[in-house]
C-alpha positions in Angstrom: 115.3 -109.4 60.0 112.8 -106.9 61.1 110.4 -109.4 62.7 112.1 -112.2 64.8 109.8 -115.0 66.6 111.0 -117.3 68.7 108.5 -120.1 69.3 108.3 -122.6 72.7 105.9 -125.4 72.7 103.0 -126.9 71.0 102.5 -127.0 66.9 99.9 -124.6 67.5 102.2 -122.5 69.0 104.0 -122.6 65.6 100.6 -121.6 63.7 100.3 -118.6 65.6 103.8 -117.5 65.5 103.7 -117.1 61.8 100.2 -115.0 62.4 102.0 -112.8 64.2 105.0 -112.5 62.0 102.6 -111.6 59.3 100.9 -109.2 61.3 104.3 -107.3 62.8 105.9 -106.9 59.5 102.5 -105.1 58.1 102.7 -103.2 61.1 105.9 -102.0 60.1 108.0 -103.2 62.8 111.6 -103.4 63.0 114.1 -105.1 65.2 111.4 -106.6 67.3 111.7 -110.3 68.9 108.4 -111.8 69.7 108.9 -114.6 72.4 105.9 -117.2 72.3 106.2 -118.8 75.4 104.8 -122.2 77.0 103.5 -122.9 80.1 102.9 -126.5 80.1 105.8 -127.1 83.0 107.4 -125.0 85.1 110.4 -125.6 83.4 109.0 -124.6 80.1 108.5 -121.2 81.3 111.9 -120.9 83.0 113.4 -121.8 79.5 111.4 -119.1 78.3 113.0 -117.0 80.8 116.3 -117.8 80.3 116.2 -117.0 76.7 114.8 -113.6 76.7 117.8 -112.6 79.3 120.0 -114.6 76.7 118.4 -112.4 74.0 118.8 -109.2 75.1 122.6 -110.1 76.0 123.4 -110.5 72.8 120.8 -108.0 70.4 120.5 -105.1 73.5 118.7 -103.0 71.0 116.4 -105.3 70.2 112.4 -104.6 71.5 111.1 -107.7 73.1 107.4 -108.6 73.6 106.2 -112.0 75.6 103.6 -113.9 74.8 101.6 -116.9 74.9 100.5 -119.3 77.4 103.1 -118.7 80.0 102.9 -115.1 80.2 99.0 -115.4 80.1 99.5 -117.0 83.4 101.9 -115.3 84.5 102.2 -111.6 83.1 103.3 -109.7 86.2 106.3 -112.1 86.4 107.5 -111.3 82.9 106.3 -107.5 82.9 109.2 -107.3 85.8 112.2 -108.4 84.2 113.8 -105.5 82.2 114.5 -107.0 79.5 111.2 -107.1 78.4 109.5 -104.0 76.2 105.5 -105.2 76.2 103.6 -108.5 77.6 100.5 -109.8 75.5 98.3 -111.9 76.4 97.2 -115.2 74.4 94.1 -113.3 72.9 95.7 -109.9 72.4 98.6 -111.6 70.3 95.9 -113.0 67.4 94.6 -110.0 66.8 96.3 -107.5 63.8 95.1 -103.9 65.7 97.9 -105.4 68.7 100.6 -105.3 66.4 99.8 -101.8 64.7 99.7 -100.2 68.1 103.2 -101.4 69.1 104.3 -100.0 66.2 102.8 -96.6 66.7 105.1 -94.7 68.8 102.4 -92.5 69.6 100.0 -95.2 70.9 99.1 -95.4 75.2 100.1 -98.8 74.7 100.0 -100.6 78.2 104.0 -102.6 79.0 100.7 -105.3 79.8 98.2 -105.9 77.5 96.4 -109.4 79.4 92.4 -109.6 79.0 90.8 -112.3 81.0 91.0 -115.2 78.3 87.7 -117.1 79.8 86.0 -114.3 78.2 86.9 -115.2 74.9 84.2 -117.7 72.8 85.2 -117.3 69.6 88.3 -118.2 67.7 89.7 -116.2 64.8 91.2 -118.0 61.6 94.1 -117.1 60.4 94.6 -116.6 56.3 98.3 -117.4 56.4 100.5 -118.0 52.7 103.1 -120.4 54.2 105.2 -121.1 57.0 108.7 -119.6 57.1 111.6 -122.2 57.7 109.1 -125.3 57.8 107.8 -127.6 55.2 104.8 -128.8 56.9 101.9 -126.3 57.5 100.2 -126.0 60.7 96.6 -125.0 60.5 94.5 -124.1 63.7 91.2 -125.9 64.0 90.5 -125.2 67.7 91.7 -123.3 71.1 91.4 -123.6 74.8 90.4 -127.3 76.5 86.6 -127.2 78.6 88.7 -130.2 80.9 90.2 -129.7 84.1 93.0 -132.2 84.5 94.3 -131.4 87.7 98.2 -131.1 86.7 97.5 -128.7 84.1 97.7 -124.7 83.8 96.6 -124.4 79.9 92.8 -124.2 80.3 93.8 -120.8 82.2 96.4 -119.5 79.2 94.0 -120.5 76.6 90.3 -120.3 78.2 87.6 -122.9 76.9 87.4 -124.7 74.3 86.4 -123.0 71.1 86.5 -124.4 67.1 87.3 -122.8 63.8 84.4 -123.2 61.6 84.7 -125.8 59.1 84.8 -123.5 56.1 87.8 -121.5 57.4 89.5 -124.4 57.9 89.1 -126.0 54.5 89.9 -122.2 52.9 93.1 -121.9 54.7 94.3 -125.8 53.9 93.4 -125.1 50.2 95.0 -121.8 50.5 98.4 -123.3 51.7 98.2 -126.5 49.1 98.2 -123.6 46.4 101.2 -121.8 47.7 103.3 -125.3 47.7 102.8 -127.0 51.4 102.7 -130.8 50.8 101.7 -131.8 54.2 99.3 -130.2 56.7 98.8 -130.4 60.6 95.9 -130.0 62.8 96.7 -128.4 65.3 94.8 -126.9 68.7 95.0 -127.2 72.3 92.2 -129.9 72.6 91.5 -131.0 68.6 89.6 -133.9 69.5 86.9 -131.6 71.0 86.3 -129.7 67.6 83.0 -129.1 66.7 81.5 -129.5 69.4 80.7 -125.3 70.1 79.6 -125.2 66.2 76.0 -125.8 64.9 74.8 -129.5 64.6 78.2 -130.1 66.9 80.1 -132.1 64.1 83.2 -134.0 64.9 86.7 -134.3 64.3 86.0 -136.7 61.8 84.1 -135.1 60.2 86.4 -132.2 59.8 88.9 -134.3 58.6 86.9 -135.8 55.5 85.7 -132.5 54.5 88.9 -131.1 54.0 90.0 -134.3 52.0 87.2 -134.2 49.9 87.6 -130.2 49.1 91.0 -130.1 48.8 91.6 -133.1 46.8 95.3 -131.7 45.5 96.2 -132.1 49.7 98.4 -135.1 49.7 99.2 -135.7 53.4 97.3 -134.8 56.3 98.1 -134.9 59.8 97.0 -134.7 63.2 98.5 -132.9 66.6 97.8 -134.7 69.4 94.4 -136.4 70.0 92.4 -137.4 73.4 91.4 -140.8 72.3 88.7 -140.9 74.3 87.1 -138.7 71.9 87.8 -139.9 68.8 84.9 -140.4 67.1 83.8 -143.0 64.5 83.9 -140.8 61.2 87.7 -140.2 62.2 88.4 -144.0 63.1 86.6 -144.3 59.7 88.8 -141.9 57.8 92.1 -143.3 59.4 91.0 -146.8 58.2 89.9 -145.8 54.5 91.7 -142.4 53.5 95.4 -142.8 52.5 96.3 -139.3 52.6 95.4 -139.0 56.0 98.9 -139.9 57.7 99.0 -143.5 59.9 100.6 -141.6 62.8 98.6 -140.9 66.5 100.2 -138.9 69.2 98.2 -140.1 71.7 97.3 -137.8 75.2 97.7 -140.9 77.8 99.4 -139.3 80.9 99.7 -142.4 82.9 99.0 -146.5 83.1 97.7 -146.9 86.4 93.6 -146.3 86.7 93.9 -144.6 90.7 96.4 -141.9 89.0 94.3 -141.1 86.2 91.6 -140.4 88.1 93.8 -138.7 90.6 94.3 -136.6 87.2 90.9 -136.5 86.2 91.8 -137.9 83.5 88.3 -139.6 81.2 89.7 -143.0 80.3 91.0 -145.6 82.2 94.3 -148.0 81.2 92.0 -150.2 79.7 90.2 -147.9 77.5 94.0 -146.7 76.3 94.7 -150.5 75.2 91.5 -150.9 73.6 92.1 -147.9 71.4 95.3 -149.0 70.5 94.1 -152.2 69.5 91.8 -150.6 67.6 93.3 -148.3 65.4 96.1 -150.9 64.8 93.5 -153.2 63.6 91.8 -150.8 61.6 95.1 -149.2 60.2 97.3 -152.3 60.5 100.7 -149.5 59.6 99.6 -146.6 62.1 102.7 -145.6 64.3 101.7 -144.7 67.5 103.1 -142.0 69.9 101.8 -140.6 73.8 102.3 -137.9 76.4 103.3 -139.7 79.8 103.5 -137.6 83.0 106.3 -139.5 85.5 106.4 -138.8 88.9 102.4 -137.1 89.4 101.8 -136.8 93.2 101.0 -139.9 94.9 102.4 -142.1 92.4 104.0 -145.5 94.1 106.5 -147.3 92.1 103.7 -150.1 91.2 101.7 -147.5 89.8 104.8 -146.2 87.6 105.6 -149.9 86.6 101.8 -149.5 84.9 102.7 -146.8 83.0 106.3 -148.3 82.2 104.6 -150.9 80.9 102.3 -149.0 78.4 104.8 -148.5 76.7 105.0 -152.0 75.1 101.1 -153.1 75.7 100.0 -150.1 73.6 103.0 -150.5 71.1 104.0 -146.8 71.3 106.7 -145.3 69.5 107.5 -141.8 70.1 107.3 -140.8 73.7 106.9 -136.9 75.3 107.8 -137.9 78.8 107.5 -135.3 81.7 108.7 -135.3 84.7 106.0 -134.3 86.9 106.3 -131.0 87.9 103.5 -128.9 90.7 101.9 -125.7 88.7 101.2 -122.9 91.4 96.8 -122.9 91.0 96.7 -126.5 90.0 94.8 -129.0 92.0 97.6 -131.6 91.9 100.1 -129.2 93.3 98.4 -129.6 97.1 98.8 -133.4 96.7 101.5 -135.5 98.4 104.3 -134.8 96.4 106.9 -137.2 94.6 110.5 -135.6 95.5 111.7 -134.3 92.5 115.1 -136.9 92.2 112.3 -139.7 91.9 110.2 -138.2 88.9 113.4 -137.5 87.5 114.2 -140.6 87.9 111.2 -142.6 86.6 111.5 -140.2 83.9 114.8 -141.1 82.8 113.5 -145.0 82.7 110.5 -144.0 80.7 112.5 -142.4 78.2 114.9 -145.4 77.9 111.9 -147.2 77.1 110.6 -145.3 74.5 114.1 -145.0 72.7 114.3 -149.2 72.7 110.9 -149.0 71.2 111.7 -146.0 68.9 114.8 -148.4 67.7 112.4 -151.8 67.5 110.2 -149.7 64.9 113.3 -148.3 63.2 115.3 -151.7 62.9 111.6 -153.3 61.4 111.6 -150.6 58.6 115.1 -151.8 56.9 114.7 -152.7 53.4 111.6 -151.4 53.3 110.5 -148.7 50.5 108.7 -145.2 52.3 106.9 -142.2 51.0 109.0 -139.6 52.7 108.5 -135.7 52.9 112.2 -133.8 52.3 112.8 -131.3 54.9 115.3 -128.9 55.8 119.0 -130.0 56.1 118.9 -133.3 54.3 116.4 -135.0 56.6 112.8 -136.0 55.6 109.7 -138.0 57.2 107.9 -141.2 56.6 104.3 -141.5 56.9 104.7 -142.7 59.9 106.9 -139.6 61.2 110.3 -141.4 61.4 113.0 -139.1 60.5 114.8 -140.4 57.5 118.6 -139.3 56.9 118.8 -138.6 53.2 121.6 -140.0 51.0 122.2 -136.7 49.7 120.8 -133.4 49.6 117.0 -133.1 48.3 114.9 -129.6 47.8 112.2 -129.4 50.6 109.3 -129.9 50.1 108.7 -133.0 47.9 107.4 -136.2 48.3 110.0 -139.3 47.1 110.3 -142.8 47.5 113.4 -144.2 49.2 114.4 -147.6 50.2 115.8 -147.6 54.0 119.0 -148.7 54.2 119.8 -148.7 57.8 119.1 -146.8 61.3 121.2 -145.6 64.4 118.8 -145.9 67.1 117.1 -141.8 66.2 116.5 -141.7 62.6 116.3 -144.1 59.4 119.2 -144.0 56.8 117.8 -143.8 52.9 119.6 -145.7 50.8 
C-alpha cells in the first residue's frame, strides 16, 4: 500500500486519518506510514513510541511522519528519534498543500512542521467518499476544547474550541449516505460545545436535527462522547423523539466525588451526573449509557474512589473507559499530591471489574430479545445500543438486520 496510517485514540482521530490518506495518495506518495498519535496519557504516547520503533524494525524503507495530538505537544521528543522522516503538527496534517510538499523531493520541507495551534480559529471540513476498513463513518463537527480540566494536555494539541459550520456538516453526512455508510458518528474533541463560535451560536441539538431532517435516507446516527453538562434541550428533545438517532451516551464523567471534580475543574457535580442519567433514561427509557472515569487523580482518598466506584451502578453505566491517573508534564494536576502509581492501578483494575459485571447485567437482560444490528467486519455487528453482537454466520458489512440474541459470554451478544 502506498499510503499506510496508523491511527491512536479518539474517533476523530479516525476522521482525520482518512483526510490524510486521501490527501497522501493525491500527493503521490509511496511507502509512507503516517502515525496519528494521542496524547491523552502518558502512556498513550509511549505506545505511540513503541510502535514507530516497531515499524521501522520491520518496513526500514518505509518514510515515517508523526502526527497528532502527542507530537503537537511534544515534537522535539519525536523529531529525535531516528526513525522518524517528518513531524506535523495537528493543524499542518489537515491541510492538502502539507502532503504535496512531502512528496516533492525538491521542497525545503522542515523534519518539524508545528505552528502554534492556539492560533488556529477556524476548522476546515473535510469532503471524504468513505472510510477504508470501517463501516461506520466518522464525521468532524468540531476541534479543540475552550476548558481547562486540570489533568488534561488536549486543549494544548488541539487549541480552542472551534465548529464546522452546519452546512458542511449536513454535505458531508449526505455525501457519505450516497457512497453506502449506514451509520454516522459525531465526532470532535469537545462536540457538546458545537455551535457555540458560529452565528446565532446554535447547539448540538440543533445540529443533530438538521442533519436528520436533510438527510432523511441517514438511518443511524451517533454521537462521540458528550459533556452532559452541555447538553442542551433540542438534543435531549431529539434523543427522546428521533429514532434514527442511536439510544447510546458515552458520557465525559471523570470522577464521583464533588471535592475531586472540582479539584479537576470539572463543571458538574455527582449530583448533576445522576440527574442527567435519570434524565435521559426517562426520556429514552432504552438509551445505553457509557463514561470516561479517571482512577487514582491526585488527592484522591479511598472514600472519594468508593464515590466514583459507585457511579457505576447509581448512573447505570455500561461501557466504561477507565484511566488510571497518570501526571502530564504542563498540567495543573501534575504539582498536586500524587497517588503512587500501584494505587491508581489498583483502583483502576476494580473500576474496570465493575464495569465488566455491569457490561454482562446489560448483556444477560438482552437474551431473547430481537435487535436492529449493523454487520461489521469479521462476523461481528452492533445493536443500537453499541453491544457487539457475534453473528451466526458470516454477513456483508454494512447492512442493517434483525437478529434474535441467543446468548452472551460476558463481552459480546450471540445472534441466534
Amino acid at each position: 500500500m502506498p499510503v499506510e496510517v496508523l491511527t491512536f485514540g479518539c474517533r476523530l482521530n479516525l476522521a482525520e486519518s482518512e483526510a490524510m490518506r486521501r490527501d497522501a495518495l493525491a500527493a503521490g506518495h509511496d511507502g509512507i506510514v503516517i502515525v496519528n498519535t494521542c496524547a491523552v496519557t502518558s502512556e498513550a504516547a509511549r505506545q505511540a513510541r513503541q510502535a514507530i520503533r516497531r515499524l521501522k524494525r520491520e518496513r526500514p524503507d518505509a518514510r515515517i511522519v508523526v502526527t497528532g495530538c502527542a507530537a503537537q505537544v511534544e515534537p522535539q521528543r519525536f523529531a529525535a528519534m531516528p526513525e522518524v522522516d517528518r513531524v506535523v503538527g495537528n493543524a499542518e496534517k489537515g491541510r492538502a498543500a502539507t502532503w504535496a510538499a512531502l512528496a516533492d523531493p525538491a521542497a525545503s520541507t522542515e523534519r518539524v512542521m508545528v505552528s502554534d495551534i492556539m492560533a488556529v480559529r477556524e476548522t476546515a471540513p473535510h469532503l471524504l467518499d468513505g472510510f477504508e476498513g470501517h463501516t461506520r463513518a466518522f464525521v468532524q463537527v468540531q476541534n479543540g476544547c475552550d476548558h481547562r480540566c486540570t489533568f488534561c494536555i488536549i486543549p494544548f494539541g488541539r487549541g480552542n474550541s472551534r465548529s464546522v459550520p452546519m452546512g458542511a456538516v449536513v454535505e458531508q453526512i449526505a455525501r457519505l449516505v450516497d457512497r453506502g455508510h449506514a451509520e454516522v458518528v459525531l465526532t470532535g474533541v469537545d462536540i457538546t460545545s458545537w455551535g457555540a463560535d458560529l452565528p446565532g451560536s446554535p447547539g448540538l441539538g440543533a445540529l443533530v436535527k438538521t442533519v436528520l431532517r436533510h438527510v432523511p435516507a441517514l438511518p443511524r446516527l451517533r454521537m462521540s462522547s458528550i459533556d452532559p453538562v452541555e447538553a442542551d434541550a433540542d438534543l435531549l428533545d431529539a434523543l427522546a423523539g428521533e429514532r434514527r438517532l442511536m439510544p447510546h451516551l458515552h458520557l465525559s464523567l471523570q470522577a464521583g466525588d464533588d471535592l475531586v471534580l472540582k479539584r479537576m475543574k470539572r463543571r458538574h457535580t455527582r449530583d448533576d451526573a445522576l440527574r442527567f442519567c435519570e434524565t435521559v433514561r426517562a426520556l429514552r427509557p432504552d438509551v445505553v449509557l457509557g463514561a470516561d472515569v479517571i482512577a487514582g487523580f491526585p488527592t484522591e482518598t479511598e472514600e472519594m474512589f468508593a464515590r466514583s466506584l459507585d457511579l457505576v451502578e447509581e448512573c447505570g453505566l455500561t461501557h466504561l473507559h477507565v484511566f488510571p491517573y497518570s501526571p502530564r508534564p504542563g498540567t495543573p494536576a501534575a504539582r498536586m499530591p500524587q497517588v503512587p502509581a500501584g494505587v491508581a492501578k489498583e483502583r483502576a483494575r476494580r473500576l474496570r471489574a465493575a464495569g465488566d459485571a455491569a457490561l454482562a447485567r446489560h448483556l444477560a437482560a438482552q437474551v431473547g430479545r430481537r435487535h436492529s444490528v449493523l454487520t461489521e467486519m469479521h462476523g461481528i455487528a452492533r445493536t443500537e445500543g453499541f453491544a457487539t453482537v457475534r453473528m451466526a454466520a458470516p454477513v456483508e458489512p454494512g447492512r442493517i438486520l434483525a437478529v434474535t440474541i441467543a446468548g452472551h459470554d460476558g463481552r459480546e451478544l450471540r445472534a441466534a
